[in-house]
N, C-alpha and C positions, 0 to 999 in steps of 0.2 A: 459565359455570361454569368455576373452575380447574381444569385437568388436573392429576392427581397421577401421578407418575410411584414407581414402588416394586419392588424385585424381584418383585411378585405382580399390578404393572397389566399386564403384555405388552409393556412399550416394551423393546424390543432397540436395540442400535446396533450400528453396525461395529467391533467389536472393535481389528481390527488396526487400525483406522485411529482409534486414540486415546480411542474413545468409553468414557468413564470414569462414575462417581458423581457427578461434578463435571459433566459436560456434561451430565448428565441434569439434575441441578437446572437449570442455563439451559433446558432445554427446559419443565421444570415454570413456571419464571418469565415464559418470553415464548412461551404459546400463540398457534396463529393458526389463522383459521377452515379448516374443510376437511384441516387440518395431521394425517395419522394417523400416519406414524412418523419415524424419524430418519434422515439420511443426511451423508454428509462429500464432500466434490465433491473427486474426485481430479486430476483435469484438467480445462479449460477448453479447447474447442479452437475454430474459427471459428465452428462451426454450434450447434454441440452440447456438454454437459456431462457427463462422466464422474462418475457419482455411487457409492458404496459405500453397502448400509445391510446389514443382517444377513443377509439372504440372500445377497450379491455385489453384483456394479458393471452399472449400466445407463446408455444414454444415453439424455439429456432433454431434451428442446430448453430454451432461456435464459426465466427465467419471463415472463410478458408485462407485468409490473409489480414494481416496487421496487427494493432493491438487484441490481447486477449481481453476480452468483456470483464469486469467486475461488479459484481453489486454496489448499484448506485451510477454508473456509465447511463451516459445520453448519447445514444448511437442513432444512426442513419437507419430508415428502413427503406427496402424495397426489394429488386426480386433478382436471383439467379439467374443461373443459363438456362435452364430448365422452366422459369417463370414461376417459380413455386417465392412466394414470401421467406426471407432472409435478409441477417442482419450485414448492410453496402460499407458501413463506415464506424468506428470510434470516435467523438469529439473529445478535446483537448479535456484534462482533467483540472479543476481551479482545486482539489485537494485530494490528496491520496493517503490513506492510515494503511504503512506496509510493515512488516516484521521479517527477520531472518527467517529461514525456515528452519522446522522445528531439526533438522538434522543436521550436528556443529560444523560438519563438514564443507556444506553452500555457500557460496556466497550467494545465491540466489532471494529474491527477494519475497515475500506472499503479500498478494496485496488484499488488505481485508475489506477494502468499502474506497469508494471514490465519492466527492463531491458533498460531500459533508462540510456543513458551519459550525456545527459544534460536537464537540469529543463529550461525550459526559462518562466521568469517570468515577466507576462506582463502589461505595466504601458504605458497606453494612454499618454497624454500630454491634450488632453481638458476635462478633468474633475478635480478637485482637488485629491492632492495627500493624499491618506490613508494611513497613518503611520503604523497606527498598522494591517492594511490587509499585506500592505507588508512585516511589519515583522516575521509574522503568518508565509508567504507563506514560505519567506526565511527560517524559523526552517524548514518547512516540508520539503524543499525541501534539504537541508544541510542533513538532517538526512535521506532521502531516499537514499544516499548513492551514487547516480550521483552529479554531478558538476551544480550549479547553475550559471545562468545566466541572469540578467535583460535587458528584450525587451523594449525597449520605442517605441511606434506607435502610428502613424496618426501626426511625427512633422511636416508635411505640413501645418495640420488643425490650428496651434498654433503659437503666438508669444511670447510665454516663455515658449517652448521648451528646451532651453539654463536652465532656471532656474528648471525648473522639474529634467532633466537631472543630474545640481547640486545636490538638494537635495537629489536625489536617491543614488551619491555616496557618497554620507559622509553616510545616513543610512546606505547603503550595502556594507561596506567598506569590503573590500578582494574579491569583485564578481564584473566580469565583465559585464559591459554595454553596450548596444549596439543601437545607437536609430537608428531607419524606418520608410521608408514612402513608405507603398506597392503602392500606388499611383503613388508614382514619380520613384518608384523601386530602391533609395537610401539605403543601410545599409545591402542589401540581402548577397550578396557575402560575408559580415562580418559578417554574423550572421553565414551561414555555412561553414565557416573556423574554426568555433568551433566546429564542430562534428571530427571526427576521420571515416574513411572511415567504410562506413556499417553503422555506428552510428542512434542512434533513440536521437530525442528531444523530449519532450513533454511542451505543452504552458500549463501557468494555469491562470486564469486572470476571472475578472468578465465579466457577459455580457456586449455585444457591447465594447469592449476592442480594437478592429479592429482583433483575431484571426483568424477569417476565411477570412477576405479580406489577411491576410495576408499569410494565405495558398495559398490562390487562388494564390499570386505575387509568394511564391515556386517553386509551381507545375509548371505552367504553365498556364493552367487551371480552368475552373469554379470546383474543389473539391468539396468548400465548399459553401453551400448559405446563404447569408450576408442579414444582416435587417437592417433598420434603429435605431437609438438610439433617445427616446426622447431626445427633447430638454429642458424642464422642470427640470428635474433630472439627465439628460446624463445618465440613462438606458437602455438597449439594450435588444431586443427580444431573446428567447436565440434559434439561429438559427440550433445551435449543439445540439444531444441529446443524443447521446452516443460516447462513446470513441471507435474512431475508428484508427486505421495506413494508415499512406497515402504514398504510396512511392513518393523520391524525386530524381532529377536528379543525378544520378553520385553514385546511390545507397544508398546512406543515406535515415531516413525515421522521419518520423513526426506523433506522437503523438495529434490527437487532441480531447479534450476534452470541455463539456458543461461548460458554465462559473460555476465558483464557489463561491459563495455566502459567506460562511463562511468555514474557515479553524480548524475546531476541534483537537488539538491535541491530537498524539495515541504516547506513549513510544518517547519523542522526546529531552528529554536529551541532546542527541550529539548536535543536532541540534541547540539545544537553547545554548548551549554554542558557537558556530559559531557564531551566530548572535549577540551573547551580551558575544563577548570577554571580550570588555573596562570592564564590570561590572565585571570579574575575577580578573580584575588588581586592582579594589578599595577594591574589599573582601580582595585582598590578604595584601592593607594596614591600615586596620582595628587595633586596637592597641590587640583587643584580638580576638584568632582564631574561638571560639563561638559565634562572633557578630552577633546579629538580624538583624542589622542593622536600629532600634528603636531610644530608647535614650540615648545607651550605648553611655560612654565617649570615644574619639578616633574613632570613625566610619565615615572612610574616604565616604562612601555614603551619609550619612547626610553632611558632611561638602563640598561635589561636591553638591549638592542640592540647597544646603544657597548660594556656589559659583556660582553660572548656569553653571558649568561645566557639570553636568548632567541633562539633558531636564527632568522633572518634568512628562511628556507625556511617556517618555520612559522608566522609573523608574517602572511608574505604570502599563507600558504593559507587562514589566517583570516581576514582583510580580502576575500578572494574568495568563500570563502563569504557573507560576510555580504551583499555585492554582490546574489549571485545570488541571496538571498533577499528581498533590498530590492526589485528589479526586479523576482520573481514576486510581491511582495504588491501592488505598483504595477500590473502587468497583472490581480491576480486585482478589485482594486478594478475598474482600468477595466471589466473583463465587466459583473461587476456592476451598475454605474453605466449601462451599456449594455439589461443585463438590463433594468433596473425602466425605462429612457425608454421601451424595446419593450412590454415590460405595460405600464406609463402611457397610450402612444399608441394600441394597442388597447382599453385603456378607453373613451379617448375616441371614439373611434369607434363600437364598442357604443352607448355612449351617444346620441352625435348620429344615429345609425340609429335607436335606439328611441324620440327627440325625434320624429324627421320621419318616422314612421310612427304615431304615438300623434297627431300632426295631422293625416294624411293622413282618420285614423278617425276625428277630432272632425268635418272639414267633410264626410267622407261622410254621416256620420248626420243624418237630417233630425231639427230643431230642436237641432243642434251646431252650435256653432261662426257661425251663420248670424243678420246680422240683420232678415232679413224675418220673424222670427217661424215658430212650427210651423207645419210642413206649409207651407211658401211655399217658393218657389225663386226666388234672386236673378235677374233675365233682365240679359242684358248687350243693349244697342244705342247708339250714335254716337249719339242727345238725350237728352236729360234724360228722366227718370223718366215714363211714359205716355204718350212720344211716340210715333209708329208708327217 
């Protein structure tokens, strides 16, 4: 039987934590047995799972089958074999921000937050600006399936603010900017006019970025606790250490995460095509459609190159991505290929066990398998047949 969900069945959800009209229809569309209310998993921690549902936040141990929980997942609650409270079910995800894991060997994938609208992607002003971190972020974050958006913070701290700001929009061109200064409480009110009511954000940015000062100007509130950033290196303590939701005014909610260091690409295709449009449009004026874009003659890349039409920095962060995504499909095949030899070989195995035990039971049985006829039993002795 469908479950219908309506303000008069009793389904509550966690308010603060985004639960709208909208997440209630996905609950109406993918029941699950056992499933009686809703909950949002606010953190994911080793043992255990921080869940909110309308009463408050409990922890639950990780369910013993299907998807693993992330922060940000709207899951099923209800109860065990034992009837103790635990989580019955995973719903569908509408967006996932995953990265490689941090070990080059995986093709496995970390998934850092589900169900997020917008990516806000965050670029201080007093540190120099990293091209290729931004660009990285901007794939992940195009390809997680929310709406990116670039944060500028701390332009109080800064007198080329203005010029940051620039450069960030000709890289991100088609993504909206937004610069702040949680300090002066400048750019807040713009940054969440971007969400959609209920809406979850998540920052991603390196340490000492200003995200958690910039929670804090959010919420209200001390949220988050904020550290100093050397001076030497403009490095930041990373004062965040796990990904947690934080509600914000008005019901929207906030994603924050530890800084992140380096951006691994996992299946990011869509992604990188967003971010390096312009480069679709010189492939597409290549004089032949196989161009490497090497030495071949007519290759409008080379010839943006020679022209400085194309930044020489940007060419080669492209070719790198595309790399590191050729070599994790090449590993994610070999698993695979790996995968099904291991089920293959345990087939056979199976198999050859239940050969040579389905004979062990034909020559047990008398008049199986045996040719002296029922009820006879072969005698074995050194002469022929009726000698003593």
């Amino acid at each position: 039987m469908k479950i219908q969900f309506s303000h008069h069945s009793g389904l509550a959800g966690p308010a603060r934590y985004g639960f709208t009209e909208a997440v209630a229809e996905l609950y109406t569309a993918n029941p699950v047995p056992g499933g009686t209310s809703a909950g949002r998993v606010v953190r994911v921690d080793r043992n255990l799972v921080l869940v909110a549902d309308h009463g408050g936040q409990s922890h639950l141990p990780y369910p013993r089958s299907g998807p693993v929980p992330a922060t940000g997942d709207w899951v099923w609650l209800g109860s065990n074999a034992a009837g103790e409270p635990a989580i019955v079910g995973v719903l569908p995800r509408r967006s996932e921000l995953s990265r490689k894991r941090a070990f080059e060997a995986s093709s496995e994938a970390q998934v850092l937050g589900a169900n997020m609208d917008i990516v806000g992607v965050v670029v201080p002003v007093d540190r120099p600006l990293t091209h290729n971190r931004l660009e990285r972020t901007l794939v992940a974050a195009w390809d997680s399936g929310a709406t990116p958006l670039v944060v500028i913070t701390k332009a109080d701290l800064s007198d080329v603010a203005d010029d940051v700001v620039g450069q960030v929009m000709l890289q991100a061109a088609g993504v909206d900017v937004v610069t702040t200064s949680a300090e002066q409480g400048d750019g807040l009110d713009e940054l969440l006019a971007h969400l959609p009511p209920g809406g979850t954000i998540v920052l991603l940015g390196p340490s000492g970025a200003g995200k958690s000062t910039l929670i804090n100007a959010l919420v209200g509130f001390e949220a988050q606790e904020t550290g100093a950033v050397r001076a030497g290196d403009g490095k930041g303590r990373h004062t965040t250490t796990s990904r947690e939701l934080v509600p914000l005014p008005g019901g929207s909610v906030l994603m924050d995460t530890p800084g992140v260091r380096g951006f691994g690409l996992f299946d990011a295709e869509d992604g990188l095509d967003e971010v390096f449009g312009d480069l679709d449009e010189l492939f597409a004026q290549c004089r032949f459609a196989d161009c490497a874009h090497g030495r071949e003659p007519g290759c409008a890349v080379q010839a943006a190159l020679a022209d400085g039409v194309l930044d020489e920095r940007r060419w080669a962060s492209y070719l790198k991505m595309q790399r590191e995504l050729a070599a994790l499909a090449r590993r994610h095949d070999a698993a695979a290929r790996r995968a099904y030899q291991r089920e293959w070989h345990q087939k056979m195995v199976v198999a050859s066990r239940s050969q040579r035990a389905a004979e062990r039971y034909s020559h047990e049985q008398p008049g199986r398998g045996s040719k002296n006829g029922p009820g006879k039993t072969k005698t074995r002795g050194r002469g022929a047949a009726g000698e003593p």
